[in-house]
N, C-alpha and C positions, 0 to 999 in steps of 0.2 A: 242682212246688211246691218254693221255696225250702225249704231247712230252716232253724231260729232263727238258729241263729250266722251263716248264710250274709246272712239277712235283717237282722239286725242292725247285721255289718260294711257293708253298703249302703245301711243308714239313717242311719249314721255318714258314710258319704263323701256321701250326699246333702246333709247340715249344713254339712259343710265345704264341699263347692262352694259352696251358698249365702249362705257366708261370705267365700268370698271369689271370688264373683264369676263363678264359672266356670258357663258353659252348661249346663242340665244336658233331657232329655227328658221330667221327671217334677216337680213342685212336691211337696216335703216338708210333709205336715197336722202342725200342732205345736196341741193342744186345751189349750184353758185350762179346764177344766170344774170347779165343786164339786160340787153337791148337782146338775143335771140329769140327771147319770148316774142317781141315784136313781130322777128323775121317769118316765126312760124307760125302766126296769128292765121286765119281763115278767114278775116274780116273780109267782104266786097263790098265797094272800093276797099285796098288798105290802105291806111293810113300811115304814111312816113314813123320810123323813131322821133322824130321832132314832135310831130302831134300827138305821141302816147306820152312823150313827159313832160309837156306843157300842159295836157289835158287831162285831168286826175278822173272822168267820168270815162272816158277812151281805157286809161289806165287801169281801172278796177274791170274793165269788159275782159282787159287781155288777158289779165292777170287770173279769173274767174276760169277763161278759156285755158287756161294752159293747166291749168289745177284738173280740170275735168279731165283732159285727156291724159297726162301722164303721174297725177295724185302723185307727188313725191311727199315723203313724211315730212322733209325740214327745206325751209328755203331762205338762204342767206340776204332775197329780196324780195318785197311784192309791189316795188314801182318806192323803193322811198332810201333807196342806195345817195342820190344827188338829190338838192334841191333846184330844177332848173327854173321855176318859177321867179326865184329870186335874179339869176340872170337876167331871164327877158326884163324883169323890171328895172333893170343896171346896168343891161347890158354888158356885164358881166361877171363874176360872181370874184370875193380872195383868192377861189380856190379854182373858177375853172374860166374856159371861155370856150365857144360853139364856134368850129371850123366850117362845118359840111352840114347846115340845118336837115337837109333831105336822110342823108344819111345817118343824121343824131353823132357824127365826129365829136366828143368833147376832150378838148387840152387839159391837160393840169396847166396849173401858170409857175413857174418859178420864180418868185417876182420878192426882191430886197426890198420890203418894208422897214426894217427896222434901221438900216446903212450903218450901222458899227456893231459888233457883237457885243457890246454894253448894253444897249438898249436890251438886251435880254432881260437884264436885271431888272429894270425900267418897269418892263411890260410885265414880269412877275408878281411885282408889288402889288398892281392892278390892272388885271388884263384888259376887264372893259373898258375902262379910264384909255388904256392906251391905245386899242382898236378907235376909240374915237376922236381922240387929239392928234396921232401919232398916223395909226393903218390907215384910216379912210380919206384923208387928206392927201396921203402918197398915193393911196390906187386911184384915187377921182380930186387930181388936180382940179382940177375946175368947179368939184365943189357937187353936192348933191344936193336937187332943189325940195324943196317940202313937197312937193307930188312926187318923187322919186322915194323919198323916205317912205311916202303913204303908200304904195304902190308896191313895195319891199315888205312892208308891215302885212297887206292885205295878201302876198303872196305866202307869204312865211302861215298864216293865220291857214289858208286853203290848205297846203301841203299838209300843215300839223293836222287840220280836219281828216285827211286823206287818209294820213297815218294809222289815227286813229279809228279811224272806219274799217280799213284793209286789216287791220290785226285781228278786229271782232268778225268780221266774216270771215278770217280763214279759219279763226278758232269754232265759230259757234256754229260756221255751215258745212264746213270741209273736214275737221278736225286734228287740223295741222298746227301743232301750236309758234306761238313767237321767238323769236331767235333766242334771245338774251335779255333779264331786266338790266343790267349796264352795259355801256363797249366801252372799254378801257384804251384808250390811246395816249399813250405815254407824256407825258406836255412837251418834252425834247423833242419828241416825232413831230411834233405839230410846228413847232419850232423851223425846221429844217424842210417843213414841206412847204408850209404857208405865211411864213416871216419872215427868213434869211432867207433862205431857197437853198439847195442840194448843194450847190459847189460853193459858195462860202459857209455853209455850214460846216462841210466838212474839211475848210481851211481853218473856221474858225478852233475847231474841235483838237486840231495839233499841237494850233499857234496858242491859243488860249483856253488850256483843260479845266484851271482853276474856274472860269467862266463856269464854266457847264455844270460843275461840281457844285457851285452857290444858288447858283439856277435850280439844280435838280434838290436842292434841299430848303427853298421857297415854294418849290413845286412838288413835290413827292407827297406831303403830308395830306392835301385837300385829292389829289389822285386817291390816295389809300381810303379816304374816308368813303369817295364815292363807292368802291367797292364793299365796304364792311357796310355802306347803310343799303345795297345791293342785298347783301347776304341776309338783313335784318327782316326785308319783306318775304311777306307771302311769294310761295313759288308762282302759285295759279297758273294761266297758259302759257308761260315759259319753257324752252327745251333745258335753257341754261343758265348760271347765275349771269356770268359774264360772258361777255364775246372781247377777246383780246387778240389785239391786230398789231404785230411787228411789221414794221416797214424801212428805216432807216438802218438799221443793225448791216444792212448790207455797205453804206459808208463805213463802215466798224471793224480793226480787226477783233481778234478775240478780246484782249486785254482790254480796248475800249467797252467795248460793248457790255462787258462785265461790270465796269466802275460806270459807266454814265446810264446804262438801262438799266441791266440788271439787278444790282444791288441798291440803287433807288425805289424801282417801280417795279421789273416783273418777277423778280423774288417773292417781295413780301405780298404783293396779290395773289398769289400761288398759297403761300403760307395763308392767309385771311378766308383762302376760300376754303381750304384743307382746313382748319382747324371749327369751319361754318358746318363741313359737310357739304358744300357746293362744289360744281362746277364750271368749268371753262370749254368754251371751244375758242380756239387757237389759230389763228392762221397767221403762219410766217413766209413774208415776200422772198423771193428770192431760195438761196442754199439754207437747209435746218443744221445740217449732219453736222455742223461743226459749233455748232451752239451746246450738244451733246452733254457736256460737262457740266453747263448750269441747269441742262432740267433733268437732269441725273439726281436733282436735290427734291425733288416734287417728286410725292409720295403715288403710288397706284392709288387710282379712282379720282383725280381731279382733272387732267385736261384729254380731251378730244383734238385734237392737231393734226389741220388740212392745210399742205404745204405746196411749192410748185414740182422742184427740180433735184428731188434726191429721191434713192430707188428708196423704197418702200419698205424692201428686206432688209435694206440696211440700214433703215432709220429704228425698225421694229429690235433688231441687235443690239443700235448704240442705245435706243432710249424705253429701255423693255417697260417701265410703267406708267409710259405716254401711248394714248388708244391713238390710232391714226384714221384719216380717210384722205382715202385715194384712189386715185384710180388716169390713166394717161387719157387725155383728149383728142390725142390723132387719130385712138382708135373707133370711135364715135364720128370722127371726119372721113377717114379715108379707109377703111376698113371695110370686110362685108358685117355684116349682121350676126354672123357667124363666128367671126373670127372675134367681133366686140365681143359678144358672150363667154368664148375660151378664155379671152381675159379677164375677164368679171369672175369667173370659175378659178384662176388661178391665184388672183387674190385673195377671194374667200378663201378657199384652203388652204392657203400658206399665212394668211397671215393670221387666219381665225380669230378665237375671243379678239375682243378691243379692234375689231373695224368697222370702219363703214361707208359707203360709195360717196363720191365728192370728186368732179372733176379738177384736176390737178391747174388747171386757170380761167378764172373769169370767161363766160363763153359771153362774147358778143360782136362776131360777125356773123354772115350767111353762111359764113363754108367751114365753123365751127362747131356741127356737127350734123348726121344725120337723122333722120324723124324713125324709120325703120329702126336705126341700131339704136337708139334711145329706147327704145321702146320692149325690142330686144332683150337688153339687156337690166329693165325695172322689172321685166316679167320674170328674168331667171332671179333678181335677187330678191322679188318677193314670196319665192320658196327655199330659198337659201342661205 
C-alpha cells in the first residue's frame, strides 16, 4: 500500500501526463461533486445538506467518508466550493441566498448593485472602496449592525480554518493533492454575475462596448499578475497551476467574447502559464466547440478542459492540443452498471492520451447518480 506522499507525487504525474499527452496505464478520476457526497453519506441519523455546510466538523466526516469509499485522484471540492457561513450570519450572502434549508437549495442572486454600467469604472478604481460605500449599502438597506459584521468576520475566519484543514488531510492522509494554487476568474465575469447581474450585463455590453473595453484594461493587469505570482511558487500539493473558470462567454457571440475576455484575460493567462511551464485546468460553462479558434492559439501541455455540452470527439478534432475530461452524467444516473462502464471503455479508447474522467455537470441532487455505477466504473479506469 502506497503511502500519502508517495500517492500523491503519482497523482501529480498522472495530471501531467494527461496534459500533455503522454500514455499513461491508468485514467485519472477528477469528481466535480457538491451536495451528492451528502446524499450518499451513511451517516445515522443523517444530517440534511444544510447541516454539512453550515457545520465544518460534520463537513470534514463526510468529506473523509466519501474519499474512503470511492479514493478519486482529484476533487474539484472538499466542502469549500460556497461559503455558507457567511449567509447564516447575513442572511444572505452577494452571491447566493438558501431557498430549501432541508434540502441545501442555494439561488445565485442576480441583484443590480451597481445601477448604471458606469459605476464599472467606479468599482475598478477600487473594488473594496466600492463593495463598502456602494455594494453593501444596496444589498443591506437597513444597514449592517457591528454584531453582524462580528459574526461575518468569525464565520469567514471558521471556513478559512476549514480550508485549511481539509487541504492538509486530503494531501497528508489520503494523498490526493489540491486543485489549483490560483482560480482565475475573469473580473468581467464577476462583473455580470455579482454587480450588474446577467441581463443588464449583457445589455450593457452592446449598448456600451467601450464601457467594458476601459474596464478590462483597469482590470486585466492585477488578473495577470495574480497568475505569474501563481506560476512563481512552489508546486508542492497542487495538481495545477491555475483552475480557470469561463462562465459568461455564454452572453458572448464570438466576436465578443474574443475582445472582452479573451484578448484581455484568457489569452494572456494561457501565454503566462505556457511560457512558466504550468498548467490549467479549465472549465467552460455552457457550449466550448465554438470557442475553437482562440484556443487553437495555446500550445499542447498547458490546459486540461472539463466542459458540459459538446461531444467529446468533436471538441478532441477542433482543439487537438487541449487534454479534455469527460465523461456524460445520465449514464451514472440511469444506466446499468454495465452499460456505465462500456461508456467509460469508449472514451478511454477513442479519445486516448490527453484524458481524463470528469463528469460533464456539477453532481448535486439524489438521482444524480448511482453508488453501483460509480463505482463500476473508478474500478475499470483504475486499470485503464
Amino acid at each position: 500500500m502506497e503511502n500519502a506522499k508517495e500517492l500523491l507525487k503519482k497523482r501529480q504525474k498522472m495530471i501531467d501526463d494527461v496534459v500533455g499527452f503522454v500514455p499513461q496505464k491508468t485514467t485519472p478520476i477528477l469528481e466535480n461533486l457538491f451536495k451528492w457526497k451528502f446524499l450518499d453519506t451513511e451517516m445515522d441519523p443523517k444530517p440534511t445538506p444544510w447541516d454539512f455546510l453550515t457545520n465544518m466538523d460534520l463537513m470534514e466526516k463526510v468529506v473523509r467518508e466519501h474519499q474512503e469509499r470511492y479514493d478519486p485522484d482529484l476533487s474539484c471540492d472538499w466542502g469549500t466550493r460556497n461559503n455558507m457561513l457567511i449567509t447564516v450570519a447575513l442572511d444572505h450572502s452577494q452571491q447566493h441566498t438558501v431557498t430549501n434549508k432541508e434540502e441545501g437549495i442555494i439561488q445565485t442572486l442576480d441583484v443590480d448593485v451597481f445601477g448604471e454600467p458606469e459605476a464599472m469604472l467606479e468599482y475598478a478604481d477600487d473594488p473594496v472602496r466600492y463593495a463598502w460605500t456602494k455594494g453593501i449599502p444596496k444589498l443591506y438597506p437597513e444597514g449592517l449592525t457591528f454584531g453582524q459584521i462580528q459574526d461575518a468576520c468569525s464565520a469567514l475566519k471558521t471556513f478559512n480554518d476549514y480550508r485549511v484543514r481539509i487541504n492538509r488531510i486530503m494531501n497528508e492522509e489520503y494523498g490526493s493533492p489540491s486543485t489549483a494554487i490560483s482560480l482565475s476568474v475573469a473580473p468581467l465575469e464577476n462583473v455580470a454575475m455579482y454587480f450588474r447581474g446577467l441581463k443588464n450585463f449583457s445589455l450593457d455590453m452592446r449598448r456600451k462596448p467601450e464601457l467594458f473595453d476601459e474596464f478590462n484594461e483597469k482590470m486585466a493587469p492585477g488578473f495577470l499578475a495574480n497568475v505569474e505570482n501563481g506560476c512563481q511558487q512552489e508546486r508542492g500539493n497542487y495538481a495545477f497551476s491555475d483552475w480557470t473558470v469561463l462562465l459568461v462567454h455564454n452572453l458572448m457571440n464570438n466576436k465578443q467574447f474574443e475582445r472582452f475576455l479573451w484578448r484581455p484575460y484568457y489569452g494572456p493567462l494561457y501565454e503566462i502559464l505556457a511560457k512558466n511551464g504550468r498548467t490549467s485546468l479549465t472549465f467552460i460553462e455552457g457550449y466550448a466547440l465554438r470557442l475553437a479558434d482562440c484556443y487553437n492559439e495555446v500550445p499542447r501541455g498547458v490546459i486540461c478542459c472539463y466542459f458540459e455540452q459538446d461531444d467529446p470527439f468533436e471538441m478532441r478534432k477542433a482543439m487537438p492540443n487541449i487534454a479534455f475530461a469527460y465523461y456524460p452524467q445520465p449514464y451514472l444516473a440511469y444506466r446499468t452498471p454495465e452499460e456505465a462502464v462500456d461508456k467509460a471503455k469508449e472514451l478511454v479508447e477513442g479519445m486516448g492520451p490527453g484524458y481524463m474522467y470528469c463528469t460533464n455537470k456539477m453532481l448535486e441532487s439524489r438521482e444524480d447518480q448511482k453508488r453501483e455505477n460509480v463505482l463500476a466504473v473508478y474500478e475499470y479506469l483504475r486499470n485503464h
